[in-house]
PATORNU-712062 format. One record per residue (C-alpha): x, y, z; residue in three letters. Coordinates in steps of 0.1 Angstrom, whole numbers. Example, Ala and Ser with C-alpha at 12.3 -4.5 7.8 and 13.67 -1.06 7.14 Angstrom:
+-------+-------+-------+-----+
:    c1 :    c2 :    c3 :  aa :
+-------+-------+-------+-----+
:   123 :   -45 :    78 : ala :
:   137 :   -11 :    71 : ser :
+-------+-------+-------+-----+
END
This chain:
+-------+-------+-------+-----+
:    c1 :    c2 :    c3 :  aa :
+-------+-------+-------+-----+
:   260 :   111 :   159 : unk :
:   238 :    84 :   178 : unk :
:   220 :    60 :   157 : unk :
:   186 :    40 :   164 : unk :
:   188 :    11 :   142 : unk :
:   155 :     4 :   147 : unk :
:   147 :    31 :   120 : unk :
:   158 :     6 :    93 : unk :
:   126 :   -18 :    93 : unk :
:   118 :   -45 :    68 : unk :
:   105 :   -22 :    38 : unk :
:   113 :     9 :    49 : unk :
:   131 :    42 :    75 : unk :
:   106 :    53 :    97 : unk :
:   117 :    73 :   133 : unk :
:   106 :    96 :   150 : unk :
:   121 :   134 :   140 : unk :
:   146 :   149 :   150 : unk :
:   154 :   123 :   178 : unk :
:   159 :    91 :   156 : unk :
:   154 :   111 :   126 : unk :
:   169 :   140 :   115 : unk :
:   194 :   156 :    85 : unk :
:   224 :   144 :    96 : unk :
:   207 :   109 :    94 : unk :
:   192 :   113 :    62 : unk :
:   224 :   125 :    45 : unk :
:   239 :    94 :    58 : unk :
:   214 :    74 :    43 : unk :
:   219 :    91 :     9 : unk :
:   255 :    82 :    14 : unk :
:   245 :    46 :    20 : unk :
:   227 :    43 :    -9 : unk :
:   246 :    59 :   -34 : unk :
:   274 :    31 :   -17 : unk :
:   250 :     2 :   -21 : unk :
:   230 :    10 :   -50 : unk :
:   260 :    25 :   -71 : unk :
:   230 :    39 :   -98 : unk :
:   236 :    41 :  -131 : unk :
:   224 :    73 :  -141 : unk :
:   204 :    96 :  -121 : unk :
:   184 :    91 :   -93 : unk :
:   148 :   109 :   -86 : unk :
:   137 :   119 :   -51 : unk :
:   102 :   133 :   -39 : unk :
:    85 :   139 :    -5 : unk :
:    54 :   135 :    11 : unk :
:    40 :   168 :    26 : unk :
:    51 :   162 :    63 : unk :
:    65 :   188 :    83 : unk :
:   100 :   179 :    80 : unk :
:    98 :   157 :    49 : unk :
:   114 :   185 :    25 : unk :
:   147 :   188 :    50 : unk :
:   147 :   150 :    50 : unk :
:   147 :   155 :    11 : unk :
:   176 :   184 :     2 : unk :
:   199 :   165 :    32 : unk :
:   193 :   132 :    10 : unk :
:   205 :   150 :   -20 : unk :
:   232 :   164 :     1 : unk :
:   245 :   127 :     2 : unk :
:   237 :   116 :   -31 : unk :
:   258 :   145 :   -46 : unk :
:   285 :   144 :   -23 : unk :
:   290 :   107 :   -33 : unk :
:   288 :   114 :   -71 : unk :
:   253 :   110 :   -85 : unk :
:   232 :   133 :  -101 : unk :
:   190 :   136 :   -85 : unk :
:   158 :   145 :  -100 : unk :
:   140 :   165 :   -75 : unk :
:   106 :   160 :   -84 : unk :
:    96 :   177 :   -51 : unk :
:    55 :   168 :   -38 : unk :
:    46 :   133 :   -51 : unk :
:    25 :   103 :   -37 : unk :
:    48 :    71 :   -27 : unk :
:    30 :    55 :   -59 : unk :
:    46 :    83 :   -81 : unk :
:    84 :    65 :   -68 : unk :
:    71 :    39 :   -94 : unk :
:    62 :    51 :  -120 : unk :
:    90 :    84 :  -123 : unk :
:   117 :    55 :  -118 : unk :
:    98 :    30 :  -142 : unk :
:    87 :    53 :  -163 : unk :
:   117 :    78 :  -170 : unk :
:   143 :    46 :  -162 : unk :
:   161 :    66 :  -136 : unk :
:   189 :    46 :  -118 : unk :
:   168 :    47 :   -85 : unk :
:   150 :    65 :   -64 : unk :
:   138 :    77 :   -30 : unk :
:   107 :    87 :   -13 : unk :
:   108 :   110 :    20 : unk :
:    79 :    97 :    35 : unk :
:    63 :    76 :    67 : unk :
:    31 :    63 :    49 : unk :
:     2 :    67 :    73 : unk :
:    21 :    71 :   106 : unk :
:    10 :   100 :   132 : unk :
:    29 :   134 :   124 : unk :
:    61 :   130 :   142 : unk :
:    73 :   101 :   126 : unk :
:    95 :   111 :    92 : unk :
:   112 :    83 :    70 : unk :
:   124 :    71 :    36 : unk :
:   112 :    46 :     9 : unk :
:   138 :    35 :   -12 : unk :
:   140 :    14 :   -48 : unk :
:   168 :     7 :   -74 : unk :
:   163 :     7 :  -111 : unk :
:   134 :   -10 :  -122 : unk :
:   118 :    -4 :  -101 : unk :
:   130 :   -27 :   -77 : unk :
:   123 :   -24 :   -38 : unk :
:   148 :   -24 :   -13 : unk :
:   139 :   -47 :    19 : unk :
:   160 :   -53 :    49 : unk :
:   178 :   -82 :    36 : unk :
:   184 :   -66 :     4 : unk :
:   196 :   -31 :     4 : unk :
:   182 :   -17 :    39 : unk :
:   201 :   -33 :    58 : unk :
:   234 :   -26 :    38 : unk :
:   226 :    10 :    44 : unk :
:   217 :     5 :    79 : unk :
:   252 :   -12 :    81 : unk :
:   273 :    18 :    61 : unk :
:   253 :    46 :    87 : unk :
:   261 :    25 :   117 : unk :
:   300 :    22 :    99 : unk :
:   305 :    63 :    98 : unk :
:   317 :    60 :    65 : unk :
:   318 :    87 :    39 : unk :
:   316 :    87 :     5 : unk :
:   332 :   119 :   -12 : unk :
:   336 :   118 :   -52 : unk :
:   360 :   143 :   -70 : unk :
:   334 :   155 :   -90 : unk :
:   297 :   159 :   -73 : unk :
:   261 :   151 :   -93 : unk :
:   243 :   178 :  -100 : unk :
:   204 :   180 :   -93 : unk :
:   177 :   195 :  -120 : unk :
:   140 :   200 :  -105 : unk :
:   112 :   178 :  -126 : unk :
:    70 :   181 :  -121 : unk :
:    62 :   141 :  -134 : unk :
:    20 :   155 :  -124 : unk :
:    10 :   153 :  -156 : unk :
:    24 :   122 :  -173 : unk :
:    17 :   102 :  -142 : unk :
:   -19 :   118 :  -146 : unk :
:   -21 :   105 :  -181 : unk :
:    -9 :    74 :  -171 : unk :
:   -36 :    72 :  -148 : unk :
:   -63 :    76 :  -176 : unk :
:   -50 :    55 :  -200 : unk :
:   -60 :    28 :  -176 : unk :
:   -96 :    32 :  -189 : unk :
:  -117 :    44 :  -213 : unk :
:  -125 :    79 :  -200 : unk :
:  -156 :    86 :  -230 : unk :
:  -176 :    58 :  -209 : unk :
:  -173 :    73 :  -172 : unk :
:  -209 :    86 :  -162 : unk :
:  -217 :   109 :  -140 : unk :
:  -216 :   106 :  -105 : unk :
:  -211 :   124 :   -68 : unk :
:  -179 :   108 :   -55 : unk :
:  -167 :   120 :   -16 : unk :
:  -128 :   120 :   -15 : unk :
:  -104 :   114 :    15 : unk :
:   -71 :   118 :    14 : unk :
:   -68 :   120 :    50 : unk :
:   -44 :   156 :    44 : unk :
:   -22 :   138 :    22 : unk :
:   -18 :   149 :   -14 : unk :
:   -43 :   121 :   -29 : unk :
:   -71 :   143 :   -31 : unk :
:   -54 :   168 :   -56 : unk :
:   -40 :   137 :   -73 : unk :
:   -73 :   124 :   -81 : unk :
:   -88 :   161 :   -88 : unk :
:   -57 :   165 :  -112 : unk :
:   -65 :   134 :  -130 : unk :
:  -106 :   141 :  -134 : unk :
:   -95 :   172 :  -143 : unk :
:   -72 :   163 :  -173 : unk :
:   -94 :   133 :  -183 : unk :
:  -132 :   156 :  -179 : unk :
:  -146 :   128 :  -160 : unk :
:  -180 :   144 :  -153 : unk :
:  -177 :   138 :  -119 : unk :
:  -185 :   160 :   -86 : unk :
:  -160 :   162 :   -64 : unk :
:  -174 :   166 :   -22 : unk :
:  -140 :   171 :    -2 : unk :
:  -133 :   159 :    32 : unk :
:   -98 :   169 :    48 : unk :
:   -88 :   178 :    13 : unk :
:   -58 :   199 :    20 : unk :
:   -29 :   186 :    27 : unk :
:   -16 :   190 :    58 : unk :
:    17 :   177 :    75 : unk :
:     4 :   183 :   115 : unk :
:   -26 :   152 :   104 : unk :
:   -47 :   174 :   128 : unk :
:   -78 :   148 :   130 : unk :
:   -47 :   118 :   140 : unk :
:   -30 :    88 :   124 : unk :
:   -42 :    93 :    87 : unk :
:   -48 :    58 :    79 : unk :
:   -81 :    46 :    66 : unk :
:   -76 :     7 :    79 : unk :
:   -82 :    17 :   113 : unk :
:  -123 :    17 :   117 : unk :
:  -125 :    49 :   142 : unk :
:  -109 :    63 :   111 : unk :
:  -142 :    56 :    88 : unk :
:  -172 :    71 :   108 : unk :
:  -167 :   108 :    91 : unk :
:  -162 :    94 :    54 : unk :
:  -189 :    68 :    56 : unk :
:  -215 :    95 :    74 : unk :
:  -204 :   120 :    47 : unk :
:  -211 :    97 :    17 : unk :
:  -246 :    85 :    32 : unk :
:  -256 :   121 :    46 : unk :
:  -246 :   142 :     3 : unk :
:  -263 :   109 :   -15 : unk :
:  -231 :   102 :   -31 : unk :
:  -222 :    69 :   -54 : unk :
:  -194 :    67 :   -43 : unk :
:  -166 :    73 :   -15 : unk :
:  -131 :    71 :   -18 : unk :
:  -100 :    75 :     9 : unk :
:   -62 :    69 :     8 : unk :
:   -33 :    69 :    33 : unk :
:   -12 :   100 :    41 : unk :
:    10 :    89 :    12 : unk :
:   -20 :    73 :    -9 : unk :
:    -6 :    44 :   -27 : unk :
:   -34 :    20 :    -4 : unk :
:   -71 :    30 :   -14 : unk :
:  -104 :    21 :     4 : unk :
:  -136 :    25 :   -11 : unk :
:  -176 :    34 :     1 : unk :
:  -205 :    24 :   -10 : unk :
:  -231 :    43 :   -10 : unk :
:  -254 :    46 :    17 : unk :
:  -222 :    50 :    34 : unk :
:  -216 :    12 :    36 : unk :
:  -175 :    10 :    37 : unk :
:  -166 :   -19 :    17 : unk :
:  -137 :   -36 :    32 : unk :
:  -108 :   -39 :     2 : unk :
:  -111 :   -76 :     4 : unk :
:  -143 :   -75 :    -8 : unk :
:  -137 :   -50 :   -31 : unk :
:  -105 :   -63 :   -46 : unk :
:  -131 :   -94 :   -65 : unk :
:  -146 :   -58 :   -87 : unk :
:  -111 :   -54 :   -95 : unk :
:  -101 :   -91 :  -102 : unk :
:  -133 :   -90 :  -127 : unk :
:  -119 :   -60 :  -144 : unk :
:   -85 :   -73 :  -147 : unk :
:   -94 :  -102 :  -163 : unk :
:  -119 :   -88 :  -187 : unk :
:   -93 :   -70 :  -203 : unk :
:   -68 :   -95 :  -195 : unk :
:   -81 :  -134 :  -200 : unk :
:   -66 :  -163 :  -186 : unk :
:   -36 :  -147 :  -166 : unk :
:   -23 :  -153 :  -128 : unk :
:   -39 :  -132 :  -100 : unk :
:   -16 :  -133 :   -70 : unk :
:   -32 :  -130 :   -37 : unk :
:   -20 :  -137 :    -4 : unk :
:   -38 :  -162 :    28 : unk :
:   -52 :  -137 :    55 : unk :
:   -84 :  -140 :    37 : unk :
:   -92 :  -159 :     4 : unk :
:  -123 :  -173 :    -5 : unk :
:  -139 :  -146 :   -21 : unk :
:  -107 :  -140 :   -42 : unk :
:  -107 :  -172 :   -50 : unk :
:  -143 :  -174 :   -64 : unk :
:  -133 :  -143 :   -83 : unk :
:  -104 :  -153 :  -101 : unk :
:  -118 :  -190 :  -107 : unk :
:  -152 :  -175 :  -118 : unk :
:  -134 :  -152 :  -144 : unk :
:  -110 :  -177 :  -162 : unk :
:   -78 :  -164 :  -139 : unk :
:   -54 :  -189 :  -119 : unk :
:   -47 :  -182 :   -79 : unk :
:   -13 :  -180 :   -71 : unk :
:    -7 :  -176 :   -34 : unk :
:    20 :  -154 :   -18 : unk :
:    35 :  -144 :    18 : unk :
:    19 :  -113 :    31 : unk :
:    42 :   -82 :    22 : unk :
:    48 :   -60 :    -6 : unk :
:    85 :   -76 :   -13 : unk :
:    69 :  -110 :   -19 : unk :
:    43 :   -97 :   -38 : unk :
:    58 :   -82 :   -62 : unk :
:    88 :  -109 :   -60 : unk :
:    58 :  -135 :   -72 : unk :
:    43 :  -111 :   -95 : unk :
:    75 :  -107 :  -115 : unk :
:    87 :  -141 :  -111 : unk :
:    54 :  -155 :  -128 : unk :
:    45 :  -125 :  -148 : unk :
:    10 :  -126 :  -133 : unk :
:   -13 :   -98 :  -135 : unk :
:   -23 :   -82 :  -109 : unk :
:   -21 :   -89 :   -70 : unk :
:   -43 :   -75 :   -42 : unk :
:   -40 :   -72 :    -5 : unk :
:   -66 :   -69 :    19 : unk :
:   -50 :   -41 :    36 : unk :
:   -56 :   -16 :     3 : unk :
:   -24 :   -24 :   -16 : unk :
:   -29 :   -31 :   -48 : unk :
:    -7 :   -45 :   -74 : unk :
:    -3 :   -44 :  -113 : unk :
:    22 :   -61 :  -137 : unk :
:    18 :   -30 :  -162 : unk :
:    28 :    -8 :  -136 : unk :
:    62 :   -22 :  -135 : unk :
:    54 :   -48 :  -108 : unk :
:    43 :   -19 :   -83 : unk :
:    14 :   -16 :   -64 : unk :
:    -5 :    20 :   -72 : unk :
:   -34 :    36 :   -50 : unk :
:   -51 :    56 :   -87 : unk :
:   -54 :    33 :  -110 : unk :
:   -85 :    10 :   -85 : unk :
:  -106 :    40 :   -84 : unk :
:  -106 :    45 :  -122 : unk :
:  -111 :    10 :  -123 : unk :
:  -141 :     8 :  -102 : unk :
:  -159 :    39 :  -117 : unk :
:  -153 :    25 :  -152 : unk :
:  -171 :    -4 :  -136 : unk :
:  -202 :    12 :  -124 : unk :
:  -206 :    31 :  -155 : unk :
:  -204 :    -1 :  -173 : unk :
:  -231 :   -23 :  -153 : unk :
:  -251 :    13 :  -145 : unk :
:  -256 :    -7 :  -108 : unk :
:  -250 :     6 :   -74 : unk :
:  -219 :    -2 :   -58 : unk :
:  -239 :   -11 :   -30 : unk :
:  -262 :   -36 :   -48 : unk :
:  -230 :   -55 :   -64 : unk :
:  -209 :   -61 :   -37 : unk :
:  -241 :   -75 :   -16 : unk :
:  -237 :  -108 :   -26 : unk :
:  -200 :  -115 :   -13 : unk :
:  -216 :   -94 :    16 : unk :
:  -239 :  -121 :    23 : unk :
:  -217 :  -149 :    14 : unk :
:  -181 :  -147 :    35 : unk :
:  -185 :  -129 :    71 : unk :
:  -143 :  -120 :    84 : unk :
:  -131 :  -109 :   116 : unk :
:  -108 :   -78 :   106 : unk :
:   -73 :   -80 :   116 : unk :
:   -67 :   -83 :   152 : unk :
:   -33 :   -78 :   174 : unk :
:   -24 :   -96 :   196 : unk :
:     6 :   -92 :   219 : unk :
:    27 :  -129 :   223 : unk :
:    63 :  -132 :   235 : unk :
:    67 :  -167 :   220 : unk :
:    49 :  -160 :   185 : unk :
:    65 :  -194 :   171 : unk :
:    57 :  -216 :   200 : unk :
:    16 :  -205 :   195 : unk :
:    15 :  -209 :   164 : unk :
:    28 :  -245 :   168 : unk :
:     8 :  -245 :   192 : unk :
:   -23 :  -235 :   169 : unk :
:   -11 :  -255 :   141 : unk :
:   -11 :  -291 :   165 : unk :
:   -46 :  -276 :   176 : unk :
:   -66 :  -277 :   148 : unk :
:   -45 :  -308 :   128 : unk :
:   -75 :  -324 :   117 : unk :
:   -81 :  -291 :    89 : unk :
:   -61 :  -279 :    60 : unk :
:   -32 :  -263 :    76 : unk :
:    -5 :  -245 :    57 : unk :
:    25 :  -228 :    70 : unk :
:    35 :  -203 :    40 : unk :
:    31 :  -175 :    61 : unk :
:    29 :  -182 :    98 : unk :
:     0 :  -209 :   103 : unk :
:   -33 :  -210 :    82 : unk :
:   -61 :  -234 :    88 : unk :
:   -91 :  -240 :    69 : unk :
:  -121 :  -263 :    76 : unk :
:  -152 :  -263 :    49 : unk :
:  -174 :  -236 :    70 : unk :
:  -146 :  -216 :    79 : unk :
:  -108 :  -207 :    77 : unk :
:   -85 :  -184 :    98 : unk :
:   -44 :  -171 :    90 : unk :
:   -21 :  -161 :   124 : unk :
:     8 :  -145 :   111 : unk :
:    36 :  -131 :   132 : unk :
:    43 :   -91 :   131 : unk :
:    75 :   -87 :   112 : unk :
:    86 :   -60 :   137 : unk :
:    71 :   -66 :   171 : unk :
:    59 :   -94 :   197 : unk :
:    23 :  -100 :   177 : unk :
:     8 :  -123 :   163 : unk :
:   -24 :  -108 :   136 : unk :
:   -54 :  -133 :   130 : unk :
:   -76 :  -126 :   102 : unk :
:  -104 :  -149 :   102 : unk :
:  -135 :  -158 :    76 : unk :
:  -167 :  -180 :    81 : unk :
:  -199 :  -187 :    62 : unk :
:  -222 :  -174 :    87 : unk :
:  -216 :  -145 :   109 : unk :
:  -225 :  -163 :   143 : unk :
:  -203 :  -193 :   131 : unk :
:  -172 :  -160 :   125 : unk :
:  -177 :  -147 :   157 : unk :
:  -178 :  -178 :   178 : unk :
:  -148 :  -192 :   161 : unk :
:  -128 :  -156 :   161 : unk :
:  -131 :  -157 :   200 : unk :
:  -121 :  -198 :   199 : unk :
:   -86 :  -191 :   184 : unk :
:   -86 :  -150 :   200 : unk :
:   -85 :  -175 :   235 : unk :
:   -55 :  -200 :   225 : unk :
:   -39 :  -173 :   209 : unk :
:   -41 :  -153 :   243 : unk :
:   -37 :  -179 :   269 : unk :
+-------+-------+-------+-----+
END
């Protein structure tokens, strides 16, 4: 059996089926974590609705068996639902046959230990990278057994109790889920709550071929559809997730897509209403609105690296409330340390029924305020050297170097982070004025390129 250790990445397994892959792979990974993990009781499994996700899922078990422990197969399940079944049934671990939001072919695995906790490259990836690459076996005298589990309906109610569903008023919300399972999630969970909502589907069914491409909401070209839906049916609202939908994007109406950035300060206000003086953790690609957020609603900003691991690393570690990424991860100390792609659009609709305002009119004023660039790749075969490079540059500002090189001057600030897996280096970049954004975006785009 050849092996691409590329597969093992620094979250994650992600290749491209059946070439880097396939069953025998993903039994050998079941193996590997049953030999690194040695779980203490059983361990749940679900799958995403790929094409070949459910044979990456019984050949897992396969593994997990053969080596001793006894599964949960909780079959269909959003990558958020790994959370909460392991956090909130205490299994000994879990697994999650899923690649997020890449195009069809691509198949992978998520994988946590108890707690949840998340296994990264440096801690538990690459241990089972290391016992694939080893051939080893692990054969137990006596094999686990596996029992079948639906966790819909608890994680449903989990869901709800996040708000209070008597004050929800109606509205006409368009849903995305990009063929993924997130639309009948959310449909599930208005259902059991009666939200009096009305539900306008766009590529509601789930669908493993993705037939309309890469089903990730971050990429614009990926917007034009939702956003024209919401302004063309009048709705209040628009919501989209990944294939896997634990990261959620959100529409105003009118069809303005609100960037989560900008929407993450609506969930920073709710967080803190509920929750007074706690820690928001947020991380430096973009920051100032957060900031104002968190200082404007009694919170304290505490910074962290980009990347779920050191997110949720800070988040435990300082028992803060709630972190938020501006690439639609989302974060939440009561949802054991995880980040969860439901619980935002509860939040946000229990905010507009609340203030009775348009989406649209409250997020104006941040609008208005803090002008950013987006995330832009660029490809650099000395990623260090530039940002040096950068960093000597623009000495005269506030420069940190947390996470790859961030600079800030009064007017505006920009973040160049390396790619964990490939030759780029990302910029991110705000300003106070959108001329000033755009001139300066192109300033550092040019050093960054040269």
């Amino acid at each position: 059996m050849t092996i691409d250790s590329s597969i093992f990445k620094a979250y994650d397994i992600r290749g491209i089926y059946p070439g880097s892959i396939n069953e025998d792979i993903a039994y050998a990974i079941g193996q590997g974590y049953a030999d690194f993990a040695k779980p203490e009781g059983e361990v749940m499994i679900g799958m995403d609705i790929r094409l070949h996700s459910k044979a990456l899922k019984d050949s897992v078990i396969k593994g997990l068996t053969d080596a001793g422990i006894d599964v949960v197969d909780v079959g269909f399940m959003s990558t958020d639902m790994l959370y909460f079944g392991v956090g909130n049934y205490k299994f000994g671990g879990g697994l999650q046959s899923t690649a997020s939001h890449n195009p069809p072919e691509w198949h992978g695995l998520k994988m946590v230990e108890k707690g949840p906790t998340p296994m990264t490259l440096e801690h538990g990836i690459g241990q089972v990278r290391d016992f694939v690459l080893s051939g080893k076996t692990v054969n137990a005298d006596k094999k686990g057994s596996v029992r079948k589990m639906d966790i819909w309906e608890d994680y449903c109610k989990h869901i709800l109790s996040w708000i209070d569903v008597t004050k929800i008023k109606p509205m006409k919300v368009v849903l995305n889920p990009n063929f993924g399972l997130g639309g009948k999630i959310f449909e599930k969970i208005v259902e059991m709550g009666k939200l009096p909502l009305e539900l306008i589907k766009l590529n509601f069914e789930p669908d493993g071929n993705f037939p309309k491409g890469r089903p990730d909401p971050f990429i614009p070209e990926n917007r034009v559809e939702f956003s024209e839906l919401v302004k063309t049916s009048g709705a209040d609202l628009g919501i989209t997730w990944d294939a896997d939908s634990d990261r959620v994007f959100f529409c105003a109406d009118g069809g303005l897509f609100v960037e989560p950035y900008f929407l993450n300060t609506i969930l920073i206000k709710q967080m803190l209403k509920k929750h007074p003086n706690e820690k928001i953790v947020y991380d430096p690609r973009y920051t100032w609105a957060l900031l104002d957020a968190i200082k404007e609603n009694g919170g304290t900003p505490t910074i962290s690296r980009v990347g779920h691991s050191y997110i949720k690393e800070i988040l435990k570690g300082q028992n803060a409330l709630f972190g938020a990424e501006s690439s639609g991860h989302t974060y939440y100390r009561d949802y054991w340390y995880s980040d969860c792609g439901m619980i935002p659009p509860m939040q946000v609709l229990e905010y507009l029924s609340e203030t009775g305002e348009k989406l649209s009119n409250i997020m104006a004023p941040v609008l208005s305020k803090y002008f950013i660039s987006g995330e832009i790749n660029s490809d650099v075969s000395d990623k260090e050297g530039k940002m040096n490079e950068i960093a000597q540059k623009y000495s005269d500002a506030e420069v940190s170097r947390l996470d790859g090189v961030a600079v800030e001057y009064p007017d505006y600030r920009f973040c160049v982070r390396p790619s964990n897996t490939e030759s780029l280096l990302r910029l991110t970049l705000e300003a106070k004025s959108k001329e000033l954004m755009e001139q300066k975006r192109d300033e550092v785009l040019a050093i960054i390129r040269s």
